[in-house]
C-alpha positions in Angstrom: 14.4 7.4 -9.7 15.1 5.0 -7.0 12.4 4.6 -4.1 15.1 5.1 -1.7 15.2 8.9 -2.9 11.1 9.2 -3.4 10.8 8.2 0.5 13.0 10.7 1.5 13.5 12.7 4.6 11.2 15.5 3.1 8.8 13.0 2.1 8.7 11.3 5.2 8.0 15.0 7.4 5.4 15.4 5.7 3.8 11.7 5.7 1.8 12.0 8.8 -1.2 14.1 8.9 -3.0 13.1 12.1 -6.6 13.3 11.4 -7.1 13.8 8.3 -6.2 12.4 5.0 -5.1 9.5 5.4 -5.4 9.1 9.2 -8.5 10.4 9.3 -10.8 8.6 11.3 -13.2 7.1 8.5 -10.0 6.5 6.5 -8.5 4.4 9.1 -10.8 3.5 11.4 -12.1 0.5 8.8 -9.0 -0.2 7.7 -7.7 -1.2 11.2 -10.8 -2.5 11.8 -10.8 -5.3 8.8 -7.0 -6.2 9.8 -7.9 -7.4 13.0 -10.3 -9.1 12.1 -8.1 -11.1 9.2 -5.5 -11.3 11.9 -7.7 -14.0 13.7 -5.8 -13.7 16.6 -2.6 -14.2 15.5 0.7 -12.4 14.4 0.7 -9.4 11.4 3.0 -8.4 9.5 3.7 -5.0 7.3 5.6 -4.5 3.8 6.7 -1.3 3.7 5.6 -0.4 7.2 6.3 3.1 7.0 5.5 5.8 9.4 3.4 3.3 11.3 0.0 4.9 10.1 -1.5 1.3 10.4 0.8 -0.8 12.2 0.9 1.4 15.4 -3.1 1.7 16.0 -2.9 -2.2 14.8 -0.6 -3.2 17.4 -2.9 -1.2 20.2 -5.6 -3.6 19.4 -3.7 -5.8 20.7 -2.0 -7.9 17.1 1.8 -8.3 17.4 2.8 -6.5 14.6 6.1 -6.9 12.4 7.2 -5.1 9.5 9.4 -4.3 6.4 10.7 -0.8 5.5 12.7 0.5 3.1 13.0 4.0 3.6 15.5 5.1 6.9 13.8 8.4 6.8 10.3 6.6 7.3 11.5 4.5 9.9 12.5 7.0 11.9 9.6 8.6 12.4 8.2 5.3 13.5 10.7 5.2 15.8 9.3 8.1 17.5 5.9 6.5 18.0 6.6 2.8 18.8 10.5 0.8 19.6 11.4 -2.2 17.7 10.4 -4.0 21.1 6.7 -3.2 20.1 6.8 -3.2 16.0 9.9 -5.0 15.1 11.3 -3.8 11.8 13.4 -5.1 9.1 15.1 -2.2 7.4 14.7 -4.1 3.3 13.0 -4.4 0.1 9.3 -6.0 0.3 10.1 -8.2 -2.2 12.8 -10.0 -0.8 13.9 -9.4 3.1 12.6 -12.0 5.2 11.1 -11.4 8.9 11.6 -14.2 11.2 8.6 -16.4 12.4 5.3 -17.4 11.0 1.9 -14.7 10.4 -1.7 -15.1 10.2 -1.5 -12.0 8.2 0.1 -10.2 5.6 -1.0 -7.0 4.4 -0.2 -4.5 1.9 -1.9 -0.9 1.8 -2.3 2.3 0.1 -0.8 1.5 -3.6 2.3 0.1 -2.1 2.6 -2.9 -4.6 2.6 -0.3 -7.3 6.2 1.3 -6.4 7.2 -1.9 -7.4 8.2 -1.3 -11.2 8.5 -4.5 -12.8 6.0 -7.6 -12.9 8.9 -9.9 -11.9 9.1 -7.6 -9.0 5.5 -7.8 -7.6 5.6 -11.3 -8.6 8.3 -11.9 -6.4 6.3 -9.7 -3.5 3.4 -12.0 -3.5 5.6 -14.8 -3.0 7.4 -13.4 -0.4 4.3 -12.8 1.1 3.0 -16.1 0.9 7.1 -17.6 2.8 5.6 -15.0 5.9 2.0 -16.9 6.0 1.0 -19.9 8.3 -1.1 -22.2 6.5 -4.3 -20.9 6.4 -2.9 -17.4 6.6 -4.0 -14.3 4.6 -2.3 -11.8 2.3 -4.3 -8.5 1.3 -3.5 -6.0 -0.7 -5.2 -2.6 -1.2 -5.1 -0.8 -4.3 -6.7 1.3 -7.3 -7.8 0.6 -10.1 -6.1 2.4 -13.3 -8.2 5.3 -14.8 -7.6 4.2 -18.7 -11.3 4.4 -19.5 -10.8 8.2 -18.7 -8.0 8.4 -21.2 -9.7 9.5 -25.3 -7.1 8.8 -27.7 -3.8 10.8 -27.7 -4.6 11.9 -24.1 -1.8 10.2 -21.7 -2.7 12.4 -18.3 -5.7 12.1 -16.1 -6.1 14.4 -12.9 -7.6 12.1 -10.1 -8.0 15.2 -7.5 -8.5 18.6 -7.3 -8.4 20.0 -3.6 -8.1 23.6 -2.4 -4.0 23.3 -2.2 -3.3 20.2 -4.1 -3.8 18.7 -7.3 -2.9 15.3 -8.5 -2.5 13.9 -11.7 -1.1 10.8 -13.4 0.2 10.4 -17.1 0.2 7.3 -18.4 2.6 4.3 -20.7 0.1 2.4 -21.6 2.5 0.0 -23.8 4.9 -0.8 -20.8 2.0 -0.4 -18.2 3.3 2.3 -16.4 2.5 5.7 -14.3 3.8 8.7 -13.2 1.6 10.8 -10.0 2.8 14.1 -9.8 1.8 16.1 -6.8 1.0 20.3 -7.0 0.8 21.6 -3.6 0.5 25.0 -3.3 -0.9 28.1 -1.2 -4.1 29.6 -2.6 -3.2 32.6 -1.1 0.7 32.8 -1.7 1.0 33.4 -5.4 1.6 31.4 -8.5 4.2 29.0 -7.4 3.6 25.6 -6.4 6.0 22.5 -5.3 6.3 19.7 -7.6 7.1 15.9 -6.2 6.8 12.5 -8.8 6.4 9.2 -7.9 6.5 6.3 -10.6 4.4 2.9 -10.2 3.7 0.0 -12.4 -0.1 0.2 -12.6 -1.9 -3.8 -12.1 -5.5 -4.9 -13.0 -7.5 -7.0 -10.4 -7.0 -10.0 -12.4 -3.0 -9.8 -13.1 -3.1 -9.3 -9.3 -5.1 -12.5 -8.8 -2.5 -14.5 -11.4 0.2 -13.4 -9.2 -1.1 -14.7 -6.5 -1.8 -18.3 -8.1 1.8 -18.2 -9.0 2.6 -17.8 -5.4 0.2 -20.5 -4.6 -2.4 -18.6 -3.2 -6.2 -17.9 -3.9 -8.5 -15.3 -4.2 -10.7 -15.2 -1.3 -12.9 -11.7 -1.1 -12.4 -8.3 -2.9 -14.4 -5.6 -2.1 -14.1 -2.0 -3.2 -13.1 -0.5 0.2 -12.4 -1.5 4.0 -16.3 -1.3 4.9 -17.3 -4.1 2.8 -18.6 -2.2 -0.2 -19.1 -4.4 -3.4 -16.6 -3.9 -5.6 -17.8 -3.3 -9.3 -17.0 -1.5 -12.6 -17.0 1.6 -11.4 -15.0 1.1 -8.2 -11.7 3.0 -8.0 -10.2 0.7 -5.8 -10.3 -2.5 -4.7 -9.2 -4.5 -1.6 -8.0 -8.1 -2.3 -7.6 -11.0 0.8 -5.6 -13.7 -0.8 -5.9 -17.2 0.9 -3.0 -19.3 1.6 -3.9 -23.5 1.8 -4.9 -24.3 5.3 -3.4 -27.6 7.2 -5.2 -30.7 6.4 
């Protein structure tokens, strides 16, 4: 399935939740938080902007924001919230469309590397990201961390939430390194039936993620396992990475 058909009108409707999930406050307040402070000062820019969950409280903190979308149906309902005078958009793939100008910051959230399904794909992300940066600018990336130790042997699906409404699971190819989340949402209170959506991803460790980087001449520079600052260990499901590109001597 093409991500052009996964980030779909009805997929897009149903993106926002203002308040909670996602844009809830302790969710994003951090996350918007830690960008500006990357930002420096300077100019941001988005791959696979989306709704706007983060670029539009971004930009009113005051960082000139930029993006890369995709999806027309998630554009649009940026649209609604922000013009292109305020968040300029280039309607592309992350991997290749080019944004004009220079950015402190380049930044990455919520899994969004993982919809891309090949290595040579995110490979070729990370050094788009690094044609965006100034020298001395910053590529991050948020992300989780695949569940494998969860899987015995001959088990290939692990369910990574259980909500009243929703439950999520993932099965796993471990030989070609790739996942499949499928999404139940249902009413407790309406029956049996529930609604079914898929999305596939190409699932990376910290360290292949830290290759690609050196490939796109960048370094590691902090990883922690959330927005706040937490350390990231073992255990942590996720992970957020700030890449470092060379400064000016």
């Amino acid at each position: 399935m093409l991500q052009s058909e996964i980030w779909d009108e009805r997929t897009a409707r149903r993106y926002d939740t203002p308040g909670t999930g996602m844009f809830a406050p302790a969710v994003l307040g951090p996350t918007v938080d830690r960008l500006v402070e990357l930002a420096d000062g300077g100019r941001a820019l988005e791959l696979a902007i989306g709704t706007g969950r983060v670029a539009v409280p971004l930009a009113e903190r005051g960082v000139p924001v930029s993006g890369i979308e995709l999806s027309e149906p998630m554009l649009a309902r940026l649209r609604a919230k922000a013009d292109d005078a305020a968040i300029p958009v280039v309607v592309g793939d992350m991997a290749t469309a080019l944004v004009p100008g220079e950015f402190q910051l380049v930044y990455l959230v919520f899994n969004t590397i993982s919809n891309l399904l090949t290595q040579a794909g995110q490979v070729a992300c990370f050094r788009n990201a690094a044609r965006h940066l100034a020298p001395g600018g910053r590529f991050v990336v948020e992300l989780w961390v695949p569940e494998l130790r969860k899987l015995p042997p001959g088990q290939q699906a692990v369910v990574w939430e259980s909500a009243t409404g929703y439950i999520g699971l993932d099965t796993y190819d471990v030989l070609h390194q790739q996942v499949v989340s499928h999404h139940f949402r249902f009413d407790p209170e309406a029956g049996h039936e529930a609604e079914l959506s898929r999305s596939p991803h190409r699932y990376i460790w910290p360290a292949e993620l830290d290759l690609m980087a050196e490939l796109a001449g960048m370094t590691l520079e902090s990883r922690h396992a959330d927005w706040s600052g937490a350390e990231f260990t073992a255990d942590s499901r996720s992970h957020v990475s700030v890449y470092r590109k060379p400064g000016p001597f």
